[in-house]
N, C-alpha and C positions, 0 to 999 in steps of 0.2 A: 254728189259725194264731194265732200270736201277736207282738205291734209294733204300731206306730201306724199311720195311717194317713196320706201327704202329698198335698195336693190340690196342685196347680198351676193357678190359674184365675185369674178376674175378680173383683174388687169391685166394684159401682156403686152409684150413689145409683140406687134406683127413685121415680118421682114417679106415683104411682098412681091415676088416675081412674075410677072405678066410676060408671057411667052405666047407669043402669036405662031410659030413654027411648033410640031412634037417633039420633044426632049429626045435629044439625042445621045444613047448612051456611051460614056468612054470621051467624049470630046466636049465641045463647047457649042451652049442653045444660046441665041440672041437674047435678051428680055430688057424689061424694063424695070427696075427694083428698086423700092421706096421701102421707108424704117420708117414704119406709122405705132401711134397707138392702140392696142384693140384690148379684146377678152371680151367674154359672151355677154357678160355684169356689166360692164363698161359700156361696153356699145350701145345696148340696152337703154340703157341712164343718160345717154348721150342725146338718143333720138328720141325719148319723153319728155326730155326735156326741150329740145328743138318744136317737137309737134303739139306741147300741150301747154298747159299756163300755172300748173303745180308745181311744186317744190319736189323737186329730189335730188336725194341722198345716195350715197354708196359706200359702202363699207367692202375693201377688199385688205388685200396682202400684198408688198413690193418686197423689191429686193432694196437695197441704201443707193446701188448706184446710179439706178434712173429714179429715184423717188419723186425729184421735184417737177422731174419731167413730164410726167404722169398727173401728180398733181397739179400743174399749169393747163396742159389739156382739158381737163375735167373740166376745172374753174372755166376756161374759158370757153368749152361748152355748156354753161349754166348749168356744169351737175355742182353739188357740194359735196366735197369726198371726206371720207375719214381712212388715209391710207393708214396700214399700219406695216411698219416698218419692219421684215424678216432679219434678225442679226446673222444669220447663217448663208441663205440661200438667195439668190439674185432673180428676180424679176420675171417672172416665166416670159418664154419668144416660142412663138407660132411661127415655121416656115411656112407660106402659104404660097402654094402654085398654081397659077390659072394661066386656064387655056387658052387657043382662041375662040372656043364656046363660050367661055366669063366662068368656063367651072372651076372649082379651086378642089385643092387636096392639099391638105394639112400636116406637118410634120410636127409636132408638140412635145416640149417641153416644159413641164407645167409651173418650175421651180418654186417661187413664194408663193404662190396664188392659192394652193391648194392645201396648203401650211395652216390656214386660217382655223383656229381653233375656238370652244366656249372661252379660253380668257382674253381673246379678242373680242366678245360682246359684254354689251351695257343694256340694261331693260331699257334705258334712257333713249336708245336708238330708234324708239319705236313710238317714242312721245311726238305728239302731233301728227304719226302716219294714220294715212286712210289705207295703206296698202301696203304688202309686204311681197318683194318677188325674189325667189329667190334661181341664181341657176344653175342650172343641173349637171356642171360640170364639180358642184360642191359637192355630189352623192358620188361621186367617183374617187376617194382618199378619206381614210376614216377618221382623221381630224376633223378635217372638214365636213366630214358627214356630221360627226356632232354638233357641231357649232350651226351646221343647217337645221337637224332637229329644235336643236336649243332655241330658236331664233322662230320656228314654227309653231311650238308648243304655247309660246308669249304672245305669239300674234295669236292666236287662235284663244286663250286663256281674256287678251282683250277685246276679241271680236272682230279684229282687223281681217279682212279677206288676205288669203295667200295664193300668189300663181308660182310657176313652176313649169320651166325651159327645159325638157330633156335634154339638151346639146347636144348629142352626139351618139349614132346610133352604134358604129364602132366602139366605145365606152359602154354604152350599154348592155351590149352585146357581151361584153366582160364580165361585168358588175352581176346581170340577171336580170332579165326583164319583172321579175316575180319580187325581188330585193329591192330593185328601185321602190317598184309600186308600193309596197307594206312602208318605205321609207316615207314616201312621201301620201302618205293617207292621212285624210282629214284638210288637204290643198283645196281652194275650191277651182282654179283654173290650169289647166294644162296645156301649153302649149307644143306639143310635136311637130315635126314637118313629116311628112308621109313614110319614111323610110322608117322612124323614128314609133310610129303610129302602129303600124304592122307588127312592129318589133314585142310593141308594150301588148297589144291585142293578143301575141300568138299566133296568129293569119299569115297566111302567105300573101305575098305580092300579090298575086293574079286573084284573090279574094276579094281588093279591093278598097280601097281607102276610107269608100263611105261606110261600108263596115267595121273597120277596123275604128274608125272614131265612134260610131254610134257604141262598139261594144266598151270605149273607153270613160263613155259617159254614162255607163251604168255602175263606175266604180270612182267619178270625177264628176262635180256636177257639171261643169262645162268646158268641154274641149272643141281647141280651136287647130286644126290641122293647115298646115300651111302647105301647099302644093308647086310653087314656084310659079313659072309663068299659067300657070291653070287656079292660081285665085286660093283662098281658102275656103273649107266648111266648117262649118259650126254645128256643134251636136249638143243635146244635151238629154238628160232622162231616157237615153238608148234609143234617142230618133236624130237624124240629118232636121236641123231649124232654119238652115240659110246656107246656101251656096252662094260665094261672095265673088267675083270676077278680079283680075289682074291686073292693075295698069298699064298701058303701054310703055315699054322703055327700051332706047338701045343699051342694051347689058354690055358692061366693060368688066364688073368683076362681080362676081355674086357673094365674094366672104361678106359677111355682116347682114345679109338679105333678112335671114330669120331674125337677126336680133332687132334691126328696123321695126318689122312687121310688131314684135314684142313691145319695144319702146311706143309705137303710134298706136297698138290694140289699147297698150293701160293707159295711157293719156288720153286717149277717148274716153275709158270707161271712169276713169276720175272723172272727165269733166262732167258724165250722167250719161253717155253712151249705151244702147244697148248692146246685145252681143255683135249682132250684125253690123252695126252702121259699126262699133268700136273694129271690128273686121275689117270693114273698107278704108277706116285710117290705115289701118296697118297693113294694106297692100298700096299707099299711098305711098308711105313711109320708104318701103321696101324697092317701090319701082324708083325713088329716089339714091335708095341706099346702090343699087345695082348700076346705075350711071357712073360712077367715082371710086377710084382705088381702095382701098381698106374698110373697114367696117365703120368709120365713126361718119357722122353729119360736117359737112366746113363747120368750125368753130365759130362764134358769135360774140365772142365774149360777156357775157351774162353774167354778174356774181356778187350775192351779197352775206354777210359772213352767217354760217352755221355751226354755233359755239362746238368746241369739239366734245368729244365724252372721252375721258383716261379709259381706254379699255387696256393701255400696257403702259404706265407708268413710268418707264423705266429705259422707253423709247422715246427718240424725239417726236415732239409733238408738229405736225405740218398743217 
C-alpha cells in the first residue's frame, strides 16, 4: 500500500506528574512534572511517523496561545499538521498522573480539540491518502462527531480504509457503547485496549477479552485489542487470528502506550504488513513509548512542506 497517512484527532498540552510515593491527600506528594505535547491524534501521527516511511498528516484544533508550539513539535516529529486555530477556546491540557507502577490517570480538559467541526474539513485532505485514522475521542462532542463522520463518509466514498481508537473507556461509557458503534460503522479497523473491548462487546470482565474481540469482529472487520504488558490479539470474522506477545520494557510511564501501539500497527500496515506482524510493530512501538515521560516519540526533526488546504479562511494560516 502506498500514500500517506491522515489522522484526524486531538492535540493537547499533557502537564505530567510522575509520583513514585501515593498521593497524599490535604498536603504535598513529591513528583516530577514536565509540560509536554500529547492528544490521542497527536501521538499517533507522531509514532507513524517515527516507525514507518509514509507521509503523514494531521488535522486537529488549537487554542492561539500554544499554536506554534504544537505546530513546531509535530514538524519536528516528521508529522505534517494542519492546525486549526479555535478563536474562543484554548488548547485542551490533560493532567496526567502516574504511579510508581507507570499507570497514569487522567484529568481532561478537552478545550479546542473537540471544537473541530465539518467547516474545518477539505475533501482535499484526503488527496494522496492510502489511510484515514481517525480518534475516538472525536465521537465524544457532537461537533466533532460530525466532522468524524464527514471525514468517514469520503474516505469510504474513495475507498480509503478507515481505523478508529476508542480512547477511552470512561467516555465511552458516557457516550454508549451501542452510539459509538452505529457512529462508527462501515470503519474497517478498531483499535481498543481491553477495558475498552469489553465495554463495546457488552461482556463482563471475567468473560474475557478473547471474546470480547472475536464478538467485535463480527461487527468490524478487523480488531486489534491491545492488552498491555500481555501483547495484543487480533481477531477477525468472529475468530482470535494471532496472539501477538509484548516487548520487554522497564515502564516509566504508560500515557501514550496505546497511541504507540496505533501509530507502529498503521505504519506496518502502509508499508504491506499483515494484521499480525503490523501487531508486533505496534507492541514495538509501545514498549518504546512506555520507557519515556509523555506520549510522543524524541523528536527527529523530519519535515518537508505539505501545501496547506483553507479549511477556515478567516484564521491564520500556520
Amino acid at each position: 500500500m502506498t500514500g500517506a497517512l491522515l489522522v484526524v484527532g486531538d492535540v493537547v498540552t499533557d502537564v505530567v506528574a510522575v509520583h513514585p510515593q501515593p498521593l497524599a491527600p490535604a498536603t504535598d506528594t513529591a513528583a516530577r512534572i514536565r509540560t509536554l505535547p500529547g492528544g490521542a491524534g497527536a501521538n499517533a501521527a507522531c509514532w507513524a511517523a517515527r516507525t514507518g516511511t509514509a507521509e503523514v498528516r494531521l488535522l486537529a484544533r488549537v487554542g492561539a496561545e500554544s499554536a506554534r508550539w504544537h505546530e513546531r513539535a509535530l514538524v519536528d516529529a516528521g508529522v505534517r499538521p494542519r492546525l486549526v486555530i479555535d478563536p474562543e477556546e484554548p488548547t485542551g491540557t490533560v493532567v496526567v498522573l502516574v504511579g510508581e507502577d507507570a499507570e497514569r490517570t487522567f484529568l481532561t480538559d478537552s478545550g479546542a480539540s473537540l471544537r473541530l467541526s465539518p467547516a474545518d474539513w477539505a475533501p482535499a485532505l484526503l488527496d494522496g491518502a492510502a489511510h484515514l485514522h481517525l480518534s475516538g475521542y472525536l465521537f465524544f462532542a457532537d461537533s466533532s462527531r460530525e466532522l468524524a463522520l464527514v471525514a468517514l463518509r469520503e474516505a469510504r466514498a474513495r475507498g480509503i480504509p478507515v481505523s478508529v481508537d476508542p480512547a477511552s473507556a470512561g467516555f465511552l461509557a458516557t457516550l454508549g457503547p451501542e452510539r459509538f458503534l452505529a457512529a462508527v460503522a462501515g470503519v474497517d479497523v478498531l483499535l481498543p485496549n481491553e477495558n475498552e473491548a469489553a465495554l463495546l462487546a457488552g461482556l463482563p470482565g471475567s468473560a474475557g477479552v478473547a471474546l470480547a474481540a472475536a464478538e467485535l469482529s463480527r461487527r468490524i472487520p478487523l480488531v486489534v485489542v491491545t492488552r498491555g504488558a500481555a501483547g495484543a490479539l487480533v481477531a477477525e470474522a468472529g475468530r482470535i487470528t494471532a496472539e501477538v506477545g509484548a516487548e520487554a520494557a522497564e515502564a516509566v510511564d504508560s500515557t501514550g502506550a496505546g497511541d504507540a501501539f496505533t501509530g507502529g500497527f498503521l505504519a506496518a500496515r502502509l508499508a504491506g504488513a499483515g494484521p499480525a506482524d503490523a501487531a508486533r510493530a505496534g507492541c514495538r512501538a509501545a514498549a518504546l513509548a512506555v520507557t519515556r515521560p509523555g506520549g510522543r516519540p524524541a523528536a527527529h526533526a523530519v519535515y518537508s512542506s505539505w501545501p496547506s488546504v483553507s479549511t477556515a479562511p478567516d484564521l491564520p494560516t500556520l
